[in-house]
C-alpha positions in Angstrom: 0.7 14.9 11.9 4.4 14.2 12.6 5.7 14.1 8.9 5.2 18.4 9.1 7.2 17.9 12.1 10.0 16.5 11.0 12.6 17.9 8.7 14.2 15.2 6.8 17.1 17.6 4.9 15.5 17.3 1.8 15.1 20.2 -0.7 12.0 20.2 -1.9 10.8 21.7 -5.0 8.3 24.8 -5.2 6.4 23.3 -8.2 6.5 20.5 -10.2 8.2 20.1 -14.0 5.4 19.0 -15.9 2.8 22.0 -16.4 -0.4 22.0 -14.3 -3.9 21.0 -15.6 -6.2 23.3 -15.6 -9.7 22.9 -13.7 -8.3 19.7 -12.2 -9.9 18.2 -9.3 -8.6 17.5 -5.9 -8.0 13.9 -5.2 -10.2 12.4 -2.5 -10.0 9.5 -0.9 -12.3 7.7 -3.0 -10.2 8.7 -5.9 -11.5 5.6 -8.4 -15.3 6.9 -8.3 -13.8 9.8 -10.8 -13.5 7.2 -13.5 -17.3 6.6 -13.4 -17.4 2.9 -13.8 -20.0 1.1 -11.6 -17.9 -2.1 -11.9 -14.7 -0.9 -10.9 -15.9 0.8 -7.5 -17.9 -2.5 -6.6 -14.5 -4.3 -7.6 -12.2 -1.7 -5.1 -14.3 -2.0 -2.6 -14.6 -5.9 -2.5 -10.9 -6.3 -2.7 -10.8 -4.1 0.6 -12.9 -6.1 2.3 -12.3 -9.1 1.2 -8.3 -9.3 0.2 -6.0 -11.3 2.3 -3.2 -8.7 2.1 -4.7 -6.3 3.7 -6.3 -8.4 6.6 -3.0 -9.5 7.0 -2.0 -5.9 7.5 -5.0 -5.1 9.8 -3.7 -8.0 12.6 -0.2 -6.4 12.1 -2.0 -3.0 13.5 -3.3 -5.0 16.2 -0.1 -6.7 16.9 1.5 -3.3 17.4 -1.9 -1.8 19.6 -1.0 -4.6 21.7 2.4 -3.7 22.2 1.5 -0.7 22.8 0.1 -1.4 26.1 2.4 -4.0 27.2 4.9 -1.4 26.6 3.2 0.8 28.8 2.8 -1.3 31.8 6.3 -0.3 32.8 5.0 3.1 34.0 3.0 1.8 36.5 3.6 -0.2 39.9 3.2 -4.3 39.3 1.1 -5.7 41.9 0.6 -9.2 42.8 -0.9 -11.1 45.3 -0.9 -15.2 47.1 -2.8 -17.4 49.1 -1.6 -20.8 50.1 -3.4 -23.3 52.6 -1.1 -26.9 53.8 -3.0 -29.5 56.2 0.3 -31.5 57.6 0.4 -34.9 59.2 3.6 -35.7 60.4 3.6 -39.5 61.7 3.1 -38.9 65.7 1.6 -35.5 65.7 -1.2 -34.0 65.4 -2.6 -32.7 62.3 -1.7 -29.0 61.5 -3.4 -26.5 59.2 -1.3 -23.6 57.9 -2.8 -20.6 56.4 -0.4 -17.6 54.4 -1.5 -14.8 52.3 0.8 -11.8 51.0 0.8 -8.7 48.9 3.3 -7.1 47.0 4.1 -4.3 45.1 7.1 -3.3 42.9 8.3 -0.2 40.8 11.4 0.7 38.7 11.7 4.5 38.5 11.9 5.6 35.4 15.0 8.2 36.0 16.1 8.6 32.4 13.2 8.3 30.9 13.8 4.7 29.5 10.3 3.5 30.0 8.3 6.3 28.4 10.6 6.3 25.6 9.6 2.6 25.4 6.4 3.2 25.4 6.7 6.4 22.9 8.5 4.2 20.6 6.2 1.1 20.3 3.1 4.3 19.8 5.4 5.5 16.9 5.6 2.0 15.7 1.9 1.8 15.8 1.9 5.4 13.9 3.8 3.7 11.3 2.3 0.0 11.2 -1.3 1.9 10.7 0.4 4.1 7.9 1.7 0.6 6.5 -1.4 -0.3 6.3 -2.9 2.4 4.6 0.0 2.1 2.4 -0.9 -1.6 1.4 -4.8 -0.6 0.7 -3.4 2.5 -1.8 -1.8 -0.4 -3.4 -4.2 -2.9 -3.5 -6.9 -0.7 -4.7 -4.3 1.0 -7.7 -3.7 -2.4 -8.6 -7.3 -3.6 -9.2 -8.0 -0.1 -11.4 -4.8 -0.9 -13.7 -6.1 -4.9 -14.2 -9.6 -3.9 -14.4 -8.5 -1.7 -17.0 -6.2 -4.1 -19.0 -8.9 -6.3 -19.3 -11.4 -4.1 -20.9 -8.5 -3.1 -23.0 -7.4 -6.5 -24.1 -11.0 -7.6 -24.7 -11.5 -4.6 -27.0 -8.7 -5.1 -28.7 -9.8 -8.9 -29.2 -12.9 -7.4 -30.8 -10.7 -5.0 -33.1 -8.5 -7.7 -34.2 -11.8 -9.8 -34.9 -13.0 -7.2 -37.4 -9.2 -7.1 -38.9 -9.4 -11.2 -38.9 -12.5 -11.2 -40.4 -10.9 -8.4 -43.7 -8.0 -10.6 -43.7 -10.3 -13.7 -44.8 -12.3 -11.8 -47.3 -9.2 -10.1 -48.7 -7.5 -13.9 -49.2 -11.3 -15.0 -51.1 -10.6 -11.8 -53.7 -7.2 -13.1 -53.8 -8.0 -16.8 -53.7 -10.5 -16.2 -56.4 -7.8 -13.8 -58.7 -5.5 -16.6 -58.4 -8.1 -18.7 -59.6 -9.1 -16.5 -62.6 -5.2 -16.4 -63.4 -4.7 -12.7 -62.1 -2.6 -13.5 -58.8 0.2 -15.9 -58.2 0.2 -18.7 -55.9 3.1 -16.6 -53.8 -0.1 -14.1 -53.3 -2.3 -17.0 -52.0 0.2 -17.5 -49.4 1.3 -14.2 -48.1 -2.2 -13.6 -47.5 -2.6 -17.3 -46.0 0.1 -16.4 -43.8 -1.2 -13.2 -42.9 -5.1 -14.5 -42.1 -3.0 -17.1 -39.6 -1.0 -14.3 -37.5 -4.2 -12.4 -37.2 -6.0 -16.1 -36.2 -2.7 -15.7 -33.5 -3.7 -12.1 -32.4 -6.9 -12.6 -31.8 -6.1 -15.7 -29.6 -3.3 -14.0 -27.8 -5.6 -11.0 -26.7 -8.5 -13.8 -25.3 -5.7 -15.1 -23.6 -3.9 -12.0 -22.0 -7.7 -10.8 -21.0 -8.2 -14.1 -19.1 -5.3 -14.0 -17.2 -5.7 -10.3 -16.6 -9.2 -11.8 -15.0 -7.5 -13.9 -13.2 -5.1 -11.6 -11.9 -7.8 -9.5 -11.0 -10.0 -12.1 -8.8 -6.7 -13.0 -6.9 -6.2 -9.4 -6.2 -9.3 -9.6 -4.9 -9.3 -12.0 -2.5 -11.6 -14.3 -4.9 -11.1 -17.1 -6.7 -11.1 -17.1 -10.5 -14.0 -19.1 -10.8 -16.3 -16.7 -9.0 -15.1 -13.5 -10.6 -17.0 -12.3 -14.0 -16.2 -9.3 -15.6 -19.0 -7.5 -17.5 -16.8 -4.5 -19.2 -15.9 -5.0 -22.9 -14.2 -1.5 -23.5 -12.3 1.6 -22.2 -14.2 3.5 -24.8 -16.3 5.2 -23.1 -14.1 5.8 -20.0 -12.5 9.5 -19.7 -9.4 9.7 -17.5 -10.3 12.2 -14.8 -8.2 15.4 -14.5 -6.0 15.7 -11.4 -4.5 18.4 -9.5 -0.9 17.4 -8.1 -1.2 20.6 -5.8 2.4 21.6 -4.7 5.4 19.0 -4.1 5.2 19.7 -0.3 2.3 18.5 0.1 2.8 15.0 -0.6 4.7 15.0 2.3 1.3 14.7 4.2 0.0 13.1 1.4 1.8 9.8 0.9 1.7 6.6 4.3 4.5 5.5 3.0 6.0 8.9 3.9 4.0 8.8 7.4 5.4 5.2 7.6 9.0 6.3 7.5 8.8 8.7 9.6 7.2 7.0 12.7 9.8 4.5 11.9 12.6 7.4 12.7 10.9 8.5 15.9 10.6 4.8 17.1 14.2 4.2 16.1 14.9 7.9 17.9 13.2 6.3 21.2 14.9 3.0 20.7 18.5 5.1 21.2 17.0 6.8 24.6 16.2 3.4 26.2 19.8 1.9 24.5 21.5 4.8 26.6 19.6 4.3 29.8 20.1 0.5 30.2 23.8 1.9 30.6 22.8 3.6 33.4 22.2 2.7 37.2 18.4 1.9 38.0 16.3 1.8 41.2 13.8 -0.5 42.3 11.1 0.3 45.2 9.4 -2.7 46.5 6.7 -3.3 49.5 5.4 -6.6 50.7 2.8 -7.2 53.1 2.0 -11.0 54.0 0.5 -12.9 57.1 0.2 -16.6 58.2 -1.4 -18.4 60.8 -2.5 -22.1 61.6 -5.8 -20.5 62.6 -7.9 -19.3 59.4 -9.9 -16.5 61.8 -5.9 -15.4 63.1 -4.2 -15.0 59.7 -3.9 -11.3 59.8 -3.3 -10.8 64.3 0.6 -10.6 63.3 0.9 -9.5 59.5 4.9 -8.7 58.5 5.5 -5.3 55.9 8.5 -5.3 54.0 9.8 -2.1 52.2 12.9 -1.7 50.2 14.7 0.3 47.4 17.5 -1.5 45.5 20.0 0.2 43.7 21.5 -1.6 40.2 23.8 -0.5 37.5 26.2 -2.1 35.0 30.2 -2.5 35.8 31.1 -5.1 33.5 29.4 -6.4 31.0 31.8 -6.9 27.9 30.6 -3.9 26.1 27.2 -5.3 25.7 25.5 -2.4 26.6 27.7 -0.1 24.6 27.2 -1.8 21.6 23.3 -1.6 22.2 23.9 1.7 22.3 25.7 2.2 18.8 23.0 -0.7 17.5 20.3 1.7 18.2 22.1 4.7 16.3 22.9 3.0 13.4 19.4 1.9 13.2 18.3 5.3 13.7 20.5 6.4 10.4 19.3 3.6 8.6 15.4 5.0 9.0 16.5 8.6 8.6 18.2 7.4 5.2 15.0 5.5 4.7 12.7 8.4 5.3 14.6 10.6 3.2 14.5 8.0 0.3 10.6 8.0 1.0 10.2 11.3 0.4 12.6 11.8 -3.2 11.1 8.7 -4.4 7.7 10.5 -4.2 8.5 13.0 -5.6 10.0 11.0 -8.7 6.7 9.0 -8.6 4.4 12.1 -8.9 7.0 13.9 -11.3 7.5 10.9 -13.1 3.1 10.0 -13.7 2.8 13.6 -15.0 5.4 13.2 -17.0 3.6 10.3 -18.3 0.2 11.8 -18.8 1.8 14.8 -20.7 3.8 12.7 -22.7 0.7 10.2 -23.8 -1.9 13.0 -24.1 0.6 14.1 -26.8 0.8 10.8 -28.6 -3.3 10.7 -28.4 -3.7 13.6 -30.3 -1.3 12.4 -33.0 -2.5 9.1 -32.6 -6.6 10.6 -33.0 -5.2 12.3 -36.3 -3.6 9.3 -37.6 -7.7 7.4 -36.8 -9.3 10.5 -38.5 -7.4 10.3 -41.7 -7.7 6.3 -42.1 -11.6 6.6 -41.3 -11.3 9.4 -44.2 -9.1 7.4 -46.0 -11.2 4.1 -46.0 -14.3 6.4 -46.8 -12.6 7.3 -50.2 -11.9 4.1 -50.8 -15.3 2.6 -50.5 -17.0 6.0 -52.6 -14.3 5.0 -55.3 -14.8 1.2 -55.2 -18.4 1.5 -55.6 -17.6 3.8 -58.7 -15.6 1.4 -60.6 -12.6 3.4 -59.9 -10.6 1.1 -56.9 -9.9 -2.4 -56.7 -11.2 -4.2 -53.2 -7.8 -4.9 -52.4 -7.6 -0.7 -51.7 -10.4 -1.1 -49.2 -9.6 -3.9 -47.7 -5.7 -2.5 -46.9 -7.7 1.1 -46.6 -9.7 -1.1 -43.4 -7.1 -2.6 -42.2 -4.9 0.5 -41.8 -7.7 2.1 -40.0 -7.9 -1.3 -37.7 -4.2 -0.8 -36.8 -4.7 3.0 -35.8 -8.2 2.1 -33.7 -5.8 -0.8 -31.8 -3.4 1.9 -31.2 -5.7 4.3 -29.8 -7.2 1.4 -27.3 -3.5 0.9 -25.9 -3.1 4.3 -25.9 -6.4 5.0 -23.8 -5.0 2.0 -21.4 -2.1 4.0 -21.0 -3.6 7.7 -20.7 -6.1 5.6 -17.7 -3.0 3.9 -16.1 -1.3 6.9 -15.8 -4.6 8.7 -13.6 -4.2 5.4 -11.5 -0.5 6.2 -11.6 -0.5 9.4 -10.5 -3.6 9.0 -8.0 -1.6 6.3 -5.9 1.5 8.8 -6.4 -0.4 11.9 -4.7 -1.4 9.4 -1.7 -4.8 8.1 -3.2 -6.2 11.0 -1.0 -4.8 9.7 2.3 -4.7 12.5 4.7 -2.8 12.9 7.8 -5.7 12.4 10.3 -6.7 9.5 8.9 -4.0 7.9 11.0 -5.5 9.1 14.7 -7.5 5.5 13.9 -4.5 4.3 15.8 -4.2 6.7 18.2 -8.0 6.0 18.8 -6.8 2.7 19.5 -4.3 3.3 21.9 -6.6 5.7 24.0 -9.0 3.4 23.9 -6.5 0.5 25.1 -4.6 2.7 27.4 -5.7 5.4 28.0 -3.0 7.2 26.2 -2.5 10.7 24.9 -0.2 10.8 22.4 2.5 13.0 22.2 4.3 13.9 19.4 8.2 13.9 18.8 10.3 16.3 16.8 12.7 15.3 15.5 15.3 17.4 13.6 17.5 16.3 9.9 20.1 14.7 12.2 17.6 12.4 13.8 17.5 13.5 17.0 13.6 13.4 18.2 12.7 15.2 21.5 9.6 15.3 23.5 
């Protein structure tokens, strides 16, 4: 692949920060099976067949297939050919019948390599159109497993703040009926009103947030809302996999976006060779061979060949050419500045998800501590309000504490699962590098091209 090729004068690291998992698996390339949810794979695998971002991306591969051969039709001699038949009357004379037919042939030698770069540059621009591609389905299908997620987590925290709705009203009858038997004050009755009403509020605001997540999802999808349904209820039984990063090299073969980039340099590298040719003289062979007669059967007794070279170049032409020329370099800086951002920025996207999973993975063990002790802490409660010895206020704040702490651990499991997705679309999604010769496939197809590959050094400079 061309990304090893090309050195883009960025250090890389040996390893990454954040410490390696152990007995991690390598990510393939259908990286969202690992989370073992039936739904979600049928969901991924709809929205890349049916979403209109990526179609739209397929035609663009197309677009740039076709140019590929147009490109290439330089190389070869253009041939054409005529045929013409007039029956004249002239007022006086007898009718005539004139027959012609010709032939010709012309060819533009390619002396500094102007056309093949052409040609070189609009296959790089397929190279990095496919990689685009690619680039837009990684995103796509981490998209769908972060919404597909948030809606299971938003519907099972719905159900959580249900339960905590539901202690909130029998909490304000005990109070409601202390106030009643003169043990509470009517500023208890509404504190707790108050309270039963926010929770009213969360539990709409999560049915809420879980339909537009839905909604977000179908549209993702290619679908409408209306034809979408979600089964899933919880992340509960969902275990982020484990993944191996492998070594920060790697993702330089890794990532499309990379692959993208880098195409995107060569093409620009090729676009400088053809900018520096047009300032160059050119020579064009033609031949021509045509015949004409009144008589059909005679057309070819005295034929006529023509053969001829012409010799072109540029001697004024108000810089125009010159500043093609520095047009083409400049571009060429711009995708070599481009590239290179391609590459850090992956490198702060993988660095930056393990960071993430460490960091959460922390918090859930704190955060499965903090549910341990309110379950404990609840259970004490109950054993001592059936003994006499606790009020049902205690339990009723002992439940609701351990309400808070299960929501927490629900948003923390969304996060700890967003993070995989995270750091599955940073390390590529399991693109490999030959997964782009679909394009060269194309082109050979097309063309009958065999692509060659350019290298191209930290400076930009590409060479066959």
């Amino acid at each position: 692949m061309p990304v090893a090729q090309t050195d883009a004068g960025v250090a890389l690291p040996a390893q990454w920060q954040s410490p390696a998992s152990r007995d991690a698996g390598a990510v393939n390339a259908q990286w969202w099976r690992s989370f073992g949810s039936v739904e979600l794979a049928a969901l991924v695998e709809s929205a890349q067949r049916d979403s209109f971002d990526v179609a739209a991306a397929v035609a663009r591969v197309r677009q740039a297939d076709a140019l590929v051969r147009i490109s290439g039709a330089s190389l070869v001699p253009e041939i054409t050919a005529g045929a013409a038949a007039e029956r004249v009357k002239a007022v006086g004379y007898p009718v005539v019948n004139d027959y012609s037919g010709y032939f010709a042939a012309s060819y533009e030698l390619d002396l500094w390599g102007a056309n093949r770069s052409a040609r070189q540059g609009a296959i790089d621009t397929l190279g990095a159109t496919a990689a685009a591609r690619d680039a837009v389905v990684l995103t796509l299908t981490g998209d769908i497993a972060d919404t597909y997620w948030q809606v299971l987590a938003l519907r099972e925290r719905a159900a959580i703040a249900r339960e905590d709705l539901a202690a909130g009203q029998q909490l304000l009858g005990f109070i409601q009926s202390q106030y009643r038997a003169g043990a509470a004050t009517p500023g208890d009755v509404a504190q707790q009103t108050a309270l039963v009403a926010q929770l009213r509020q969360s539990v709409a605001q999560y049915v809420q947030q879980a339909h537009d997540s839905r909604i977000a999802l179908a549209v993702l999808s290619g679908r409408a809302p209306q034809s979408l349904a979600v089964s899933g209820v919880s992340i509960d039984d969902v275990t982020a996999p484990v993944i191996d990063a492998g070594l920060p090299v790697d993702v330089l073969t890794r990532r499309p976006d990379i692959a993208a980039a880098e195409r995107q340099l060569a093409a620009a590298n090729a676009n400088v060779t053809v900018a520096r040719a047009a300032m160059l003289p050119s020579i064009t062979l033609t031949a021509q061979f045509g015949a004409g007669n009144t008589h059909l059967a005679n057309l070819f007794d005295h034929p006529i060949y023509d053969l001829a070279a012409g010799l072109s170049a540029p001697i004024f032409n108000a810089g125009r050419l010159a500043a093609n020329r520095d047009l083409a370099l400049a571009q060429r800086e711009e995708r070599l500045a481009n590239y290179r951002s391609a590459i850090v920025a992956a490198l702060g996207d993988v660095e930056a998800a393990l960071n993430a999973i460490d960091g959460i993975e922390a918090r859930q063990r704190a955060q499965d501590e903090a549910l341990a002790q309110a379950s404990v802490a609840l259970n004490q409660a109950e054993s001592r309000y059936r003994a006499g010895a606790e009020t049902l206020l205690s339990v009723l704040d002992a439940q609701r504490t351990l309400y808070a702490a299960r929501d927490g651990a629900v948003q923390l499991k969304l996060a700890r699962l967003q993070a995989a997705v995270a750091l599955f679309k940073a390390l590529g999604g399991g693109w490999q590098a030959n997964r782009g010769g679909a394009q060269t496939a194309a082109v050979n197809h097309e063309g009958g091209v065999d692509r060659s590959e350019a290298n191209c050094s930290s400076a930009g400079e590409c060479h066959e």
